[in-house]
DOLOLO-160515 format. One line per 4 residues: number of its first residue (from 1); for each residue y, x, z of N, C-alpha, C. Coordinates in steps of 0.001 Angstrom, whole numbers, plus 500000, padded with zeros to 6 digits. Layout:
<atoms>
NUM = Y X Z Y X Z Y X Z | ...
</atoms>
This chain:
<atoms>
1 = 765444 748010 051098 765053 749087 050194 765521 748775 048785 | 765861 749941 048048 766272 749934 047119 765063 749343 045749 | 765013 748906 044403 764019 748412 043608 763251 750351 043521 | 763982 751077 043143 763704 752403 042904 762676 753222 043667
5 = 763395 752652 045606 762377 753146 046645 761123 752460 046835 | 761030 751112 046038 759942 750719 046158 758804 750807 045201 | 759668 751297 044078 758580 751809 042757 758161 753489 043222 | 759068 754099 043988 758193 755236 044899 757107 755440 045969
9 = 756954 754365 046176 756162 754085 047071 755156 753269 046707 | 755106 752304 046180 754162 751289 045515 753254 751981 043965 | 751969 751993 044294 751702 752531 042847 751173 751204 041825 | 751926 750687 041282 752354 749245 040434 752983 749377 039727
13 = 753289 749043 038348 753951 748635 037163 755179 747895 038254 | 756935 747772 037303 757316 747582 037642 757509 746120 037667 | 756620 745509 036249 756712 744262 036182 755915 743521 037570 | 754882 743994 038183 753444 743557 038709 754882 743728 040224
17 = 755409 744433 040374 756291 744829 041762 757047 743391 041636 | 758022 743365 040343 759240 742131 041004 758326 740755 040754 | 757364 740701 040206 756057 739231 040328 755955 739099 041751 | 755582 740116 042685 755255 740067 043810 756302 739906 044605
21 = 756803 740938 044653 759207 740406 045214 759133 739013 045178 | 758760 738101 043812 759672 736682 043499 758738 735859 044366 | 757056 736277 044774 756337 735798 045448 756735 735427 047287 | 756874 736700 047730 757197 736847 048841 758599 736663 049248
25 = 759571 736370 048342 760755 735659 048280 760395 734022 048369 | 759376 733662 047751 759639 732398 047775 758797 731794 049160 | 758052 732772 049693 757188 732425 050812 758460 732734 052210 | 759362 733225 051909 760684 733687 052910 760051 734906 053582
29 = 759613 735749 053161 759256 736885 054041 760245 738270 053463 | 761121 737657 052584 761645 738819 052614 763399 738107 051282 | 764543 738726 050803 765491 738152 050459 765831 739425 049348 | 765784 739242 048155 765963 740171 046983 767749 739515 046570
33 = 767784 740986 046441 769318 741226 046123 769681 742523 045084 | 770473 742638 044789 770836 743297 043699 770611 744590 043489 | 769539 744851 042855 768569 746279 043288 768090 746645 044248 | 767731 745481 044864 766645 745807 046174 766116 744894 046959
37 = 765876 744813 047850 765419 743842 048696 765620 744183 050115 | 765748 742571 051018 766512 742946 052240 765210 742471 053084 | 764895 742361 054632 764364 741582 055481 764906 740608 055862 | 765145 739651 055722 765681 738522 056533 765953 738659 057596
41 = 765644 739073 058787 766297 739666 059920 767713 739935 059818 | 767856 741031 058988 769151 741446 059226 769836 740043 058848 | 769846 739276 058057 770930 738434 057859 770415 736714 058659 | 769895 736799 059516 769755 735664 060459 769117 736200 061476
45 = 769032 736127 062719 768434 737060 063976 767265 735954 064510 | 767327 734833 064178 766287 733785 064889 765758 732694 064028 | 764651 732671 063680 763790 731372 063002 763657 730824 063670 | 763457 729353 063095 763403 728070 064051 762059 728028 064199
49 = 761830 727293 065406 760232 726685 065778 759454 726898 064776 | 759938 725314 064135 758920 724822 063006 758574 725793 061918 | 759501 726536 061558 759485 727813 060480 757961 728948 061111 | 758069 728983 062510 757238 730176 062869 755782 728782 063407
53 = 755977 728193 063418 754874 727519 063315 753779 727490 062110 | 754074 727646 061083 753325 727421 059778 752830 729268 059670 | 753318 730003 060700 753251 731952 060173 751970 732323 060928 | 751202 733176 060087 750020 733401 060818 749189 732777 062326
57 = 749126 731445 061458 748141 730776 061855 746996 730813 062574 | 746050 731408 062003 744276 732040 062363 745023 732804 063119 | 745975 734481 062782 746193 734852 064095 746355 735010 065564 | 747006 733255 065253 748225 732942 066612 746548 732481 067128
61 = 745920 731551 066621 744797 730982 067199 743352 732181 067981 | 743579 732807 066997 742431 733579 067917 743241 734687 068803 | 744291 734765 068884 745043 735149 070432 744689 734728 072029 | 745456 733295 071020 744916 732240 071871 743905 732021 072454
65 = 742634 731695 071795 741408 732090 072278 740979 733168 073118 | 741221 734515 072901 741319 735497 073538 741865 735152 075364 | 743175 734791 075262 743881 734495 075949 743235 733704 077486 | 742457 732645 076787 742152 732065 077170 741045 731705 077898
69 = 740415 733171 077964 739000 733767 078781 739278 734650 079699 | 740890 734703 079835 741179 735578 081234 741384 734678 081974 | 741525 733503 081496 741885 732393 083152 740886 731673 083643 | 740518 732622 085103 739507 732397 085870 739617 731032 086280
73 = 738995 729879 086554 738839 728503 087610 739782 728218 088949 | 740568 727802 088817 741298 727530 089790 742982 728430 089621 | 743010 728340 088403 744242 729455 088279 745043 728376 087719 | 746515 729446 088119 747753 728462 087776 747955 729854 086238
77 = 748975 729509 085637 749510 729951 084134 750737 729623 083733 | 751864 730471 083864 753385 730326 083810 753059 730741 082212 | 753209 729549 080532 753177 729933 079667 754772 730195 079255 | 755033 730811 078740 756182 730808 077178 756695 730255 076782
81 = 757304 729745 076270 757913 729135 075176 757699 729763 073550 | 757041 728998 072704 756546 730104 071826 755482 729184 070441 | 755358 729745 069748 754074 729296 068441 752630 729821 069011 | 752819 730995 069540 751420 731257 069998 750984 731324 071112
85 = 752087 730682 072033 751552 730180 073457 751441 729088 073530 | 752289 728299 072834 751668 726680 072403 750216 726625 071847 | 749530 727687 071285 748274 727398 070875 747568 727897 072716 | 747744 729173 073474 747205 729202 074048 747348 728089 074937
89 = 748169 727207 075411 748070 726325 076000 747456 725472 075796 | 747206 725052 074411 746270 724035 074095 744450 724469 074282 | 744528 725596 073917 743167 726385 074348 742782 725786 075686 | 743925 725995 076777 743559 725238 078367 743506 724084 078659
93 = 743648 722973 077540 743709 721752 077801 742849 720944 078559 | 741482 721494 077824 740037 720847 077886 739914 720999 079357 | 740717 721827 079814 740096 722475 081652 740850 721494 082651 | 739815 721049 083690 740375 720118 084800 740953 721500 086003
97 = 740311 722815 085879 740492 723548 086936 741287 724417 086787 | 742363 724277 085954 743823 725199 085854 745053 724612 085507 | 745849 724952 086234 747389 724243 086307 748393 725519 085533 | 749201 724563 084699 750238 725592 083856 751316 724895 083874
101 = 752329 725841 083890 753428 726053 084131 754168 726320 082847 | 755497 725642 082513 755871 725564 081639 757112 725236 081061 | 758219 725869 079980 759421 725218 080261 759408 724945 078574 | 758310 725187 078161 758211 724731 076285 758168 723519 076464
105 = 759284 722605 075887 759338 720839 075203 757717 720641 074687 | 757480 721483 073555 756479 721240 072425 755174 721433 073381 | 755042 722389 074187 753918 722391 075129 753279 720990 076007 | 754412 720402 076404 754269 719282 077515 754099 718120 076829
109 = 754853 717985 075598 754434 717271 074613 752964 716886 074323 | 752784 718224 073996 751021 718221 073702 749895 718500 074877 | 750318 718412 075735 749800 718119 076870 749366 716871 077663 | 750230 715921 077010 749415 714438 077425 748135 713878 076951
113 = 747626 714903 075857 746651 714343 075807 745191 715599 076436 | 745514 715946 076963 745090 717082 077753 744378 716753 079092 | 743422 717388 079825 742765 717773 081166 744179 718235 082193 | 744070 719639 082042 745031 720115 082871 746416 719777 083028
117 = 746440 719849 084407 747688 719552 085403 748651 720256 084469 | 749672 719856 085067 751386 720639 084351 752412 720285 084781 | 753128 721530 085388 754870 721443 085454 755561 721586 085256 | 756351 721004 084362 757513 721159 083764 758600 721849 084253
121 = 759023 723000 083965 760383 723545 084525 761518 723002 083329 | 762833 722058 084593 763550 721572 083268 764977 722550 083160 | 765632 722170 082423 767055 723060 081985 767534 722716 081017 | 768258 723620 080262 768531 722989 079143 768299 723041 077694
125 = 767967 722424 076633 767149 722398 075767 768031 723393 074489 | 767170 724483 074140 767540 725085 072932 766930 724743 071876 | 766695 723571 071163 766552 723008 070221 765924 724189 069007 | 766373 724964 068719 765904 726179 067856 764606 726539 067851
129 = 764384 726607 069544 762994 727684 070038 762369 726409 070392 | 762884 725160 070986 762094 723658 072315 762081 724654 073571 | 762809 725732 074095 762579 725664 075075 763626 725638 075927 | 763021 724875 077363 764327 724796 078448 764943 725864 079181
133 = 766342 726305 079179 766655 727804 079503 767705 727236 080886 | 768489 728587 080933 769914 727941 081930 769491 728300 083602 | 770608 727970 083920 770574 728456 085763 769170 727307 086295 | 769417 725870 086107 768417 724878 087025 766742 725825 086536
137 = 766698 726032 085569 765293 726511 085274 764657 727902 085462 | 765451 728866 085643 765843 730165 086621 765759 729709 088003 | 766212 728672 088701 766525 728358 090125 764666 727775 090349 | 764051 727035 089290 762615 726548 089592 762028 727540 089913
141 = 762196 728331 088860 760938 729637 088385 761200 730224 089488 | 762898 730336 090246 762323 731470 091504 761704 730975 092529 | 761025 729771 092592 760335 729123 093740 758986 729328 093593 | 758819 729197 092202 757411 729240 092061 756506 730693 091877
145 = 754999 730520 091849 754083 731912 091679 752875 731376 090684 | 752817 732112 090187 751385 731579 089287 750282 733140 089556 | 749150 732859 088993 748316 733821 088680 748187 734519 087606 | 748909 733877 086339 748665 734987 085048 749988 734171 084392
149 = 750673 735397 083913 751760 734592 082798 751530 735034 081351 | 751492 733830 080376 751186 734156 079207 752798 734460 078832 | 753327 735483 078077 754513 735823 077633 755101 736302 076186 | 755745 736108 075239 756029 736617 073598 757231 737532 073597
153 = 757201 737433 072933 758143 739040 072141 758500 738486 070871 | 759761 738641 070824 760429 738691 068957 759945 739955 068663 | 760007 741210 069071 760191 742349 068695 759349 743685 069882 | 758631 744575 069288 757850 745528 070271 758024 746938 069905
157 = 758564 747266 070464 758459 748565 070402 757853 749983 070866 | 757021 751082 069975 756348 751683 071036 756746 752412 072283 | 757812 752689 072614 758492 753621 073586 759251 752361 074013 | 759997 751521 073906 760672 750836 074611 760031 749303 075081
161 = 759023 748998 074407 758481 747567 075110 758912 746555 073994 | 759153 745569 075376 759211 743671 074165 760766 743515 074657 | 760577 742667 073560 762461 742479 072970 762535 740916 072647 | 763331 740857 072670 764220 738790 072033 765431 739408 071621
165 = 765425 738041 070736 766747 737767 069910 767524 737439 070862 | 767482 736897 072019 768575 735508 072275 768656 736306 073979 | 769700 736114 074402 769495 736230 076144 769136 735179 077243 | 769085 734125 076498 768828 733241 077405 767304 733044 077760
169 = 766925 733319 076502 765175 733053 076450 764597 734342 076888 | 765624 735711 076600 764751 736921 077755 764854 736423 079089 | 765877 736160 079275 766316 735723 081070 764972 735324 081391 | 764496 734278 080789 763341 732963 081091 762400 733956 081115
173 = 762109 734724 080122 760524 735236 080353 760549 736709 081651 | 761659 737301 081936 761684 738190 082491 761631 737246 083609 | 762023 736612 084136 761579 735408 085395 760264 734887 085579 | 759725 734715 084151 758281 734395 084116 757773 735653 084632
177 = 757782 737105 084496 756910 738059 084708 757225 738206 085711 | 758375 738035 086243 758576 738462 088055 757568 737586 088940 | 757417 736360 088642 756602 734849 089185 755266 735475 089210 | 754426 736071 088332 753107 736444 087615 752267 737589 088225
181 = 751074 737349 089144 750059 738500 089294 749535 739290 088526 | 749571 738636 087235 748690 739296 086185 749637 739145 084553 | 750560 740189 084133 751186 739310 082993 750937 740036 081689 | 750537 738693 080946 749800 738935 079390 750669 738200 078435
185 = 750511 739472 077917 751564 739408 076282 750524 739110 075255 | 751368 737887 074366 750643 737449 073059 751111 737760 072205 | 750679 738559 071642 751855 738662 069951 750647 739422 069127 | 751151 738912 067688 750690 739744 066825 750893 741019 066197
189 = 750853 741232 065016 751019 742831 064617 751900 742421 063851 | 752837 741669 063498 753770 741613 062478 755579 742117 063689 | 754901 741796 065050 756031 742109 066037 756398 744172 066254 | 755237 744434 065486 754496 745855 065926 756181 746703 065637
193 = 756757 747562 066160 757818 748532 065951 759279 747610 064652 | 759199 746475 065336 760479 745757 064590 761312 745315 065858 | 761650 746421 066582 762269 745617 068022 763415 744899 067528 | 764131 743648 068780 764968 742837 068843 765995 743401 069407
197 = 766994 742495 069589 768299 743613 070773 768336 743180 071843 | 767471 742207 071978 767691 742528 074035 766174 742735 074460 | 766078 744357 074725 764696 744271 075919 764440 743747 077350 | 763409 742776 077476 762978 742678 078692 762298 743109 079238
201 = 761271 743652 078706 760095 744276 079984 759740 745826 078736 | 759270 746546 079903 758632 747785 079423 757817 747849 079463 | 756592 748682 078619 754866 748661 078288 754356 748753 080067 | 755023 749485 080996 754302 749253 082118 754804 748410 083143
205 = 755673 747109 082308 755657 745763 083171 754665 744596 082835 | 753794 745237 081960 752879 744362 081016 751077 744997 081311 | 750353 743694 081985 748871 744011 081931 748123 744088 081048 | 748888 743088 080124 747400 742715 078900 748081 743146 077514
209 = 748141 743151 076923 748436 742945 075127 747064 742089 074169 | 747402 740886 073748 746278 740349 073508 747164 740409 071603 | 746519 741311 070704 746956 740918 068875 745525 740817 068642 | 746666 741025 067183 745722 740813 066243 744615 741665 065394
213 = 745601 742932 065572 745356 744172 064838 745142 745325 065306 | 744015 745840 065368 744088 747522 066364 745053 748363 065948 | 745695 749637 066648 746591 750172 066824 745618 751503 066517 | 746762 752425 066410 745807 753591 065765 745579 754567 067187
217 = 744339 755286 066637 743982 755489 068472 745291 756277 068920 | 746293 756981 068364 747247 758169 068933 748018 756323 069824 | 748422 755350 069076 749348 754165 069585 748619 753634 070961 | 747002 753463 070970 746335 752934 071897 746056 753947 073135
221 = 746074 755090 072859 746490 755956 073990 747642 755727 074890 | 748920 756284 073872 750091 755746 074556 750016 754784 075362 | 750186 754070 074630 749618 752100 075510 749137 752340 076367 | 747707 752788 076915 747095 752932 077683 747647 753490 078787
225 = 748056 754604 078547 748881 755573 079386 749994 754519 080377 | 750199 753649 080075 751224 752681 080839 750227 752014 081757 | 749128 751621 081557 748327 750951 082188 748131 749627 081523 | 748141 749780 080762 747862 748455 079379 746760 748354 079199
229 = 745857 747338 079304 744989 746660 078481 745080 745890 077162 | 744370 746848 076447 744701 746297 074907 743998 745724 074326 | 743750 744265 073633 742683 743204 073446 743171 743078 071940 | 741796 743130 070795 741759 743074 069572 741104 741937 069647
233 = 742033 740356 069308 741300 739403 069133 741030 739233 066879 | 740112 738880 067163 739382 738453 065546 739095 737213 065483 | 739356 736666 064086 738690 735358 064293 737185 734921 064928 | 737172 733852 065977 736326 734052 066375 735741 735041 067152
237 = 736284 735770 067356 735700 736651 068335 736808 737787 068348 | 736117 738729 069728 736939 739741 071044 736186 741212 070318 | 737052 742357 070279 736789 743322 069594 737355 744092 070918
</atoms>
């Protein structure tokens, strides 16, 4: 957007606008350029791990939490590769009576000091995301079945579904949802109508939607209409 379109829209002094620009520039949520300002997206398509690790935090966590009261006793869990399936995984740690499934580095990592069982699906390492992609880890996943797959999204869209940057890492999760009785999407509201360019699944290949943020009832209809279950996690607590 242009500096102009945003003094149309913003009711702020123009000084109080580029204070806030130089703010959210320096936090990387956004890249100011010469009368305007860009999204970062357009000019890099993928943040690293560690970068989306430090991003809505409390969010990713009470997802997680959420997440983590659909898995009944004795259940297996094909997670993600991801910032906020690494938290839901850790949510399952404490449990001796559920086995997860997994091709996140950073997951298995943090899993040794953990309760629950775990299997590693290996392949090969994309260093960017930690997770293992490629034919050997496609060839695991088609052996295996779980009971619930926890799954992410770069990007959601309302009419078209969840999206990734990368094809290798859709490959992986669209394999994860084929494996899965029950498959639940984690994402927050910052994914909300910023789709990616490769879609994998459509709103009615998806059981759960577990954010952050309610949707406005005309969006939660829609949703619904697919056969979506839509979960408003809050800190601390299920809305």
């Amino acid at each position: 957007m242009t500096f102009a379109e945003l003094q149309a829209v913003i009711p702020a002094s123009p000084a109080t606008i580029r204070r806030d620009l130089a703010e959210l520039e320096d936090s990387g949520e956004l890249i100011r350029v010469h009368g305007g300002v860009m999204d970062t997206r357009y000019v890099r398509s993928e943040i690293t791990f560690d970068e989306r690790m430090v991003r809505n935090i409390p969010a990713k966590r009470a997802i997680a939490a959420v997440a983590a009261t659909l898995v009944p006793s004795g259940a297996s869990v094909l997670i993600d590769a991801g910032t906020t399936y690494l938290e839901a995984g850790k949510a399952l740690f404490g449990r001796k009576d559920v086995r997860i499934i997994t091709h996140s580095v950073t997951l298995v990592e943090a899993a040794r000091q953990g309760e629950a069982d775990l299997l590693c699906v290996g392949g090969e390492l994309r260093k960017i995301s930690g997770a293992l992609t490629g034919g050997q880890a496609l060839g695991i996943l088609a052996t295996g079945r779980a009971d619930l797959a926890f799954i992410g999204a770069s990007g959601l869209d309302a009419r078209e579904g969840c999206s990734n940057t990368q094809l290798f890492e859709a490959e992986m999760t669209k394999a994860i949802l084929s494996r899965a009785k029950r498959k639940v999407l984690l994402a927050d509201s910052t994914k909300w109508e910023r789709p990616s360019i490769i879609r994998f699944a459509h709103w009615n290949e998806i059981d759960d939607w577990i954010t952050d943020k309610p949707r406005t009832a005309k969006e939660a209809r829609k949703l619904r209409s697919f056969g979506l279950n839509l979960h408003v996690a809050r800190r601390g607590r299920q809305a």
